[in-house]
N, C-alpha and C positions, 0 to 999 in steps of 0.2 A: 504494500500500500504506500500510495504518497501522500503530501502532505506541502500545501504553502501556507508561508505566515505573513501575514499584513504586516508592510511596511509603512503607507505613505499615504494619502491622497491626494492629489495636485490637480491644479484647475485644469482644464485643455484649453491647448492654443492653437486656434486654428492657421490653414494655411498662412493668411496674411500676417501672423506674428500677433492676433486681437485674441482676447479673452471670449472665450464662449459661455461662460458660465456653470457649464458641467464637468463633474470633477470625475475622475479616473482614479480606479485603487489602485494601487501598485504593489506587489506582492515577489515576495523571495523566490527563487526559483526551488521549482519542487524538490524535497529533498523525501526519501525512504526513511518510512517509518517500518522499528519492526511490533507490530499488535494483533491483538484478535479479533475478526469482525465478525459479528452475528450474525446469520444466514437471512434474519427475519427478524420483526417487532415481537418483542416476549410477550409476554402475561400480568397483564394491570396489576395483579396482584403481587410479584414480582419487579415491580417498574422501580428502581433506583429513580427517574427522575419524575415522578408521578404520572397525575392523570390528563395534565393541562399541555405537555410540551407533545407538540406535534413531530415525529420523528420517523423513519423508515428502519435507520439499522441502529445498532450501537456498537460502539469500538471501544475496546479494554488497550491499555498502555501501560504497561508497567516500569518505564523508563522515566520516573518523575522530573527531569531534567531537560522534558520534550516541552519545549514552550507553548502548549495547544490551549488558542484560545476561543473567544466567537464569532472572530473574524478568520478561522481558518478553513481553507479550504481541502476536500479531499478528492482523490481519484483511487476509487474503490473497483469501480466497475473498468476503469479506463486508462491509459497511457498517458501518460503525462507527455512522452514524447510524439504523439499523434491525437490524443482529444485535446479539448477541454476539460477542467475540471467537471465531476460529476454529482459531489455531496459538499454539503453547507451543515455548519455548527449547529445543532435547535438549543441544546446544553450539556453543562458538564457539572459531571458531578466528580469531586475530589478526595481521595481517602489519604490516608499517609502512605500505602503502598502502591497503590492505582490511580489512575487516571481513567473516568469512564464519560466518554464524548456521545451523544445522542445526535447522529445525522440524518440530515432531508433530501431524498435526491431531487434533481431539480433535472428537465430533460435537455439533454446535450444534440445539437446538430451535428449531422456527421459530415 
């Protein structure tokens, strides 16, 4: 699995050197995470991150050292050297040995 982390957001400049007013994230280049992703959304009763956060998968990290926040992004399903990213943060829940990220996938053109 990979993984980028928000750096920046900066305004766009369009051709003529003028502000546009819309701003662009800017993000680290993917780096490899090593974690375990859940096949599928568990059992509400079960749910580490309750009942309210809308999620598709969940990812286990045991590398507490991994800077994962809610501005990161995943490629679970995808290549980072040929997609786009494919999952987005919903939440994280944090233990003293774990790291557990609740993601949404969002649909990728191909």
């Amino acid at each position: 699995m990979w993984a980028s982390l928000y750096e920046e957001s900066v305004e766009e400049i369009d051709a003529d050197g003028k502000r546009t007013g819309n701003h662009v994230t800017r993000r680290c280049d993917p780096i490899e995470i090593d974690a375990s992703v859940s096949a599928a959304r568990g059992s509400v009763y079960e749910d580490g991150f309750g009942q309210s956060v809308n999620y598709d998968r969940s990812i286990l990290i045991d590398d507490m050292d991994v800077p994962v926040s809610e501005s990161t992004v995943f490629w679970i399903d995808a290549d980072p050297a040929t997609d786009e990213w494919d999952y987005k943060v919903s939440a994280i829940a944090r233990t003293p040995n774990v790291v557990k990220v609740a993601v949404k996938r969002r649909e990728v053109s191909k």
